[in-house]
Backbone bond lengths (Angstrom), bond angles and torsions (degrees), N, CA, C in turn:
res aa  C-N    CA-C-N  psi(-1)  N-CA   C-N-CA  omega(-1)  CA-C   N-CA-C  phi
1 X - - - 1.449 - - 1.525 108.51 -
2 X 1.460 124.79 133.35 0.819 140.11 179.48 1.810 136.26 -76.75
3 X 0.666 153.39 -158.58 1.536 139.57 163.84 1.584 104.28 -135.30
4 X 1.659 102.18 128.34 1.467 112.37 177.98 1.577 112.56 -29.63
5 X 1.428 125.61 147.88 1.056 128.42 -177.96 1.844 101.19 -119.54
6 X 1.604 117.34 79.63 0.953 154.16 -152.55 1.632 121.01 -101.35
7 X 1.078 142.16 53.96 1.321 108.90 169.76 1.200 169.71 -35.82
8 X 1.813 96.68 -46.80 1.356 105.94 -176.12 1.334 106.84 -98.84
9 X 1.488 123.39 152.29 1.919 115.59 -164.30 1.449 101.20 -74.90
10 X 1.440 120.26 -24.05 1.512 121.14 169.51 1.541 117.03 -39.85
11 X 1.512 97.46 -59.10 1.088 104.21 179.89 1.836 115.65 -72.15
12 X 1.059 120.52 -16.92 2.031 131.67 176.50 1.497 96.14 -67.28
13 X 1.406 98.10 -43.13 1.882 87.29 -153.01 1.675 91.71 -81.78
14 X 1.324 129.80 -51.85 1.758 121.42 -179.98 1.221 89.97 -40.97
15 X 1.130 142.52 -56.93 1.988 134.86 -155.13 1.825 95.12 -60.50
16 X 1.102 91.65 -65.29 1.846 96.10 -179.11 1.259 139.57 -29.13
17 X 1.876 91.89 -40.76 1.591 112.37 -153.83 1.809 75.36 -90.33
18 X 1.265 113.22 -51.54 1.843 110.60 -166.93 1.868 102.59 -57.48
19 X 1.696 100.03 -42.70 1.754 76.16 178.17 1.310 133.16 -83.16
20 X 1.750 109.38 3.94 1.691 111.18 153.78 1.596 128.08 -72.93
21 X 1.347 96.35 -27.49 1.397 112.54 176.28 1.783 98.15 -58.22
22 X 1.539 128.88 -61.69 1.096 124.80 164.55 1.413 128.44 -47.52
23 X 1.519 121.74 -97.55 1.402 129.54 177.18 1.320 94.29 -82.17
24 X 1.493 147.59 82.77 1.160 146.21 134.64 1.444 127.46 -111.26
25 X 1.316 122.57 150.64 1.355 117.57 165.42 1.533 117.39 -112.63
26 X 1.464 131.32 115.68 1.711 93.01 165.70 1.892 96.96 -120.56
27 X 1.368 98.13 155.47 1.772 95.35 -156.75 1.682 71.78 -155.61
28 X 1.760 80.20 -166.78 1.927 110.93 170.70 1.675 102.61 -96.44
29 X 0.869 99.03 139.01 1.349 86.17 150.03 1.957 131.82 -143.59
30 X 1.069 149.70 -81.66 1.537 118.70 168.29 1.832 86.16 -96.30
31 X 1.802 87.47 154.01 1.200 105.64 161.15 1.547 108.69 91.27
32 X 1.588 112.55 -20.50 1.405 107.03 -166.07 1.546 120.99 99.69
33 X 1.499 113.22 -7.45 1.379 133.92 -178.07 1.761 96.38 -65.61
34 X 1.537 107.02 136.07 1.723 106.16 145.44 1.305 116.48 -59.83
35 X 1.489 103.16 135.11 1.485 129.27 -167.99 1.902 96.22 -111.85
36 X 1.360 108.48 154.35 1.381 116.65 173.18 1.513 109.27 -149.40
37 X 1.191 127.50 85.10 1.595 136.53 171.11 1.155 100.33 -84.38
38 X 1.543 115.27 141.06 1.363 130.69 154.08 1.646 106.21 -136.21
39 X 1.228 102.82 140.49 1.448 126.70 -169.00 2.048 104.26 -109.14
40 X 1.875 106.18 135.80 1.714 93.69 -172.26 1.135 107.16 172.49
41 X 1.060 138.04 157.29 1.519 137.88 153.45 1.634 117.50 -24.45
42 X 1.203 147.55 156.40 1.499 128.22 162.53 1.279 106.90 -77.19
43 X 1.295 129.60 -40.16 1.725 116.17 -162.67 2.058 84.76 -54.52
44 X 1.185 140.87 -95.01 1.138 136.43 179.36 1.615 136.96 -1.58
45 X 1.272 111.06 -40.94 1.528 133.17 170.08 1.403 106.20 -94.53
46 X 1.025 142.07 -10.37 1.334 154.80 -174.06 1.680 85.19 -84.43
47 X 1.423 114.24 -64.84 1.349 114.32 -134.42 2.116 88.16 -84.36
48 X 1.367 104.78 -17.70 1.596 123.19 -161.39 1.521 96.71 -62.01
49 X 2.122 102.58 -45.54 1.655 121.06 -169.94 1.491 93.99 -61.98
50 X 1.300 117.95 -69.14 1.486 119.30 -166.83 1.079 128.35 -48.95
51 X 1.539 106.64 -24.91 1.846 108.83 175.58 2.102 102.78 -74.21
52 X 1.429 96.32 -35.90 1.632 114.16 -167.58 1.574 94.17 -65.44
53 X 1.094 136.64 -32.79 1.504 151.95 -157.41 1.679 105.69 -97.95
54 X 1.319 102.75 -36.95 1.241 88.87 167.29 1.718 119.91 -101.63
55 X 0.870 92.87 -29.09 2.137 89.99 169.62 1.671 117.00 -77.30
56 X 1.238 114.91 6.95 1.677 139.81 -169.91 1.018 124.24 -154.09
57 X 1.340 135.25 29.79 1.539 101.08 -171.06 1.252 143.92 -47.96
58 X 1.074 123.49 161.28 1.643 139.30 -174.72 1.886 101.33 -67.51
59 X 1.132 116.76 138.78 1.727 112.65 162.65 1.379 96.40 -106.35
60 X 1.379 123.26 2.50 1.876 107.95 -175.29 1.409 102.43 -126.55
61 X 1.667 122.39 49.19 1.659 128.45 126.06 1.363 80.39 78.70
62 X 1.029 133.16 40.80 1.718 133.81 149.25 2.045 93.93 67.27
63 X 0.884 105.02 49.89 1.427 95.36 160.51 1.348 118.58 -107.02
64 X 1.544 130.72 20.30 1.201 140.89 151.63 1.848 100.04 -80.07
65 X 1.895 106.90 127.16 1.533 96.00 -173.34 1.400 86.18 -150.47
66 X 1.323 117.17 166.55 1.442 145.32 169.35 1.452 112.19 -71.84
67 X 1.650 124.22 81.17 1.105 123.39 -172.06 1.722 111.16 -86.56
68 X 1.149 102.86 -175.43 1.701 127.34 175.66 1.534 103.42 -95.96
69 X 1.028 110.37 125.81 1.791 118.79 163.42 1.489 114.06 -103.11
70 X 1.221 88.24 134.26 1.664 95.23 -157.82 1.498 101.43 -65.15
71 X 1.218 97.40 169.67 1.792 105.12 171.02 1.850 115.47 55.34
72 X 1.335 92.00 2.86 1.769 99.58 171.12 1.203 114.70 -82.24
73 X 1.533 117.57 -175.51 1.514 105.79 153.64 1.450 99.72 -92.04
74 X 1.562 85.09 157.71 1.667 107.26 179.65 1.480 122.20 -28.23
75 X 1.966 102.39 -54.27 1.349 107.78 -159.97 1.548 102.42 -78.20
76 X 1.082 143.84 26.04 1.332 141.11 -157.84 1.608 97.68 -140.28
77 X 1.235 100.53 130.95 1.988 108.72 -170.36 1.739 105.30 -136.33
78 X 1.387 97.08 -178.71 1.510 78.91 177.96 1.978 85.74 -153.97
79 X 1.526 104.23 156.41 1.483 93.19 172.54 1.478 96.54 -136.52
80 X 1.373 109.01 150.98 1.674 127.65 174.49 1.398 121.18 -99.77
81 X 0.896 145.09 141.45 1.577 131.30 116.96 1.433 125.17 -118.43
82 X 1.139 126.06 173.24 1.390 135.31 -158.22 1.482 113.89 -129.79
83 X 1.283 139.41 154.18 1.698 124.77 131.31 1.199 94.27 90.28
84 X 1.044 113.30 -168.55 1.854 134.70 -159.68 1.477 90.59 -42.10
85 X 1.251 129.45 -77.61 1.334 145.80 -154.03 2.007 105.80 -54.85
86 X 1.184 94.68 -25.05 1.889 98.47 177.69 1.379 93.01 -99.53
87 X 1.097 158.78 -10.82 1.522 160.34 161.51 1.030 98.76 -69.28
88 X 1.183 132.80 -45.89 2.006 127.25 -158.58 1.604 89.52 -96.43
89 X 1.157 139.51 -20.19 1.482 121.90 -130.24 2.046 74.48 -126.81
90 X 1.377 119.33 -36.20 1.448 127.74 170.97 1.430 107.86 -61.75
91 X 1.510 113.30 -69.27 1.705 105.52 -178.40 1.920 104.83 -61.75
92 X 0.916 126.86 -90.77 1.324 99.87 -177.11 1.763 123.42 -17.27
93 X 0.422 104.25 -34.01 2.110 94.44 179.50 1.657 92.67 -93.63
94 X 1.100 142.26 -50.14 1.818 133.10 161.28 1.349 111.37 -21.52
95 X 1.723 109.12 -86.23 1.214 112.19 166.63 1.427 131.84 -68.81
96 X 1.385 132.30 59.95 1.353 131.08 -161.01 1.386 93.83 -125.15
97 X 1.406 129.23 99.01 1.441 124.32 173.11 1.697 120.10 71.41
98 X 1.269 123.97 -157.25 1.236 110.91 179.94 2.229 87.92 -122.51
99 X 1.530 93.70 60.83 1.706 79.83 -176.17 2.041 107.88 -104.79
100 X 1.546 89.85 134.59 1.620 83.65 179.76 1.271 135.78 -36.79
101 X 1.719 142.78 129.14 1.315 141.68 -161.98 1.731 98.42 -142.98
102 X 1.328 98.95 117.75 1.801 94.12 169.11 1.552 114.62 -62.55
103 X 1.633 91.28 120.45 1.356 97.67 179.84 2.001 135.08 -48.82
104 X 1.511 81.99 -24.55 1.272 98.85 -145.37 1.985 82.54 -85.21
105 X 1.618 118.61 -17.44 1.583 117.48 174.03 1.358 106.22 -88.91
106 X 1.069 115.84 -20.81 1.976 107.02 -163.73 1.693 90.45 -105.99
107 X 1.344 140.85 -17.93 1.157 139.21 -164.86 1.873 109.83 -39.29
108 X 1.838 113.76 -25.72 1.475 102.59 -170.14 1.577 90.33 -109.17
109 X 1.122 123.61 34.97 1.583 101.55 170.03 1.747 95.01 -112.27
């Protein structure tokens, strides 16, 4: 699977917010921090980090990455972030327009 071929970020972030609504997670995760998993092909989460990377950057040298989940198939990855950076990067896509969000995923942001 490929990654939308997208220009305008209007149009990135509706794609985003709908494919958390699908393969997304938002939870706790250590500490009590908002958590943001998304589950996907890598070309897709690849392209998910880079949009997240550039409207956010990272202060910890890109060691947030698109890992392997074990016992999956190969082509299927998943990427996290945590903490301040999933709070800023969560409310912005919440409040982003008046575009539909399952309540029942965005309910802790």
């Amino acid at each position: 699977m490929m990654p939308p071929k997208l220009k305008s970020t209007e149009c990135k972030l509706a794609f985003i917010i709908g494919y958390i609504d699908g393969d997304g997670y938002i939870g706790l995760g250590r500490f009590g921090c908002l958590r943001l998993t998304i589950t996907g092909h890598e070309n897709i989460l690849n392209w998910i980090k880079k949009e997240f990377d550039f409207l956010f950057p990272s202060n910890r040298n890109g060691l947030a990455a698109v890992n392997c989940i074990k016992g999956a198939d190969e082509r299927i990855k998943r990427y996290s972030i945590e903490g301040k950076r999933a709070k800023s990067i969560l409310t912005l896509l919440k409040n982003y327009h008046d575009i539909y969000k399952l309540d029942r995923k965005w309910c802790l942001v």
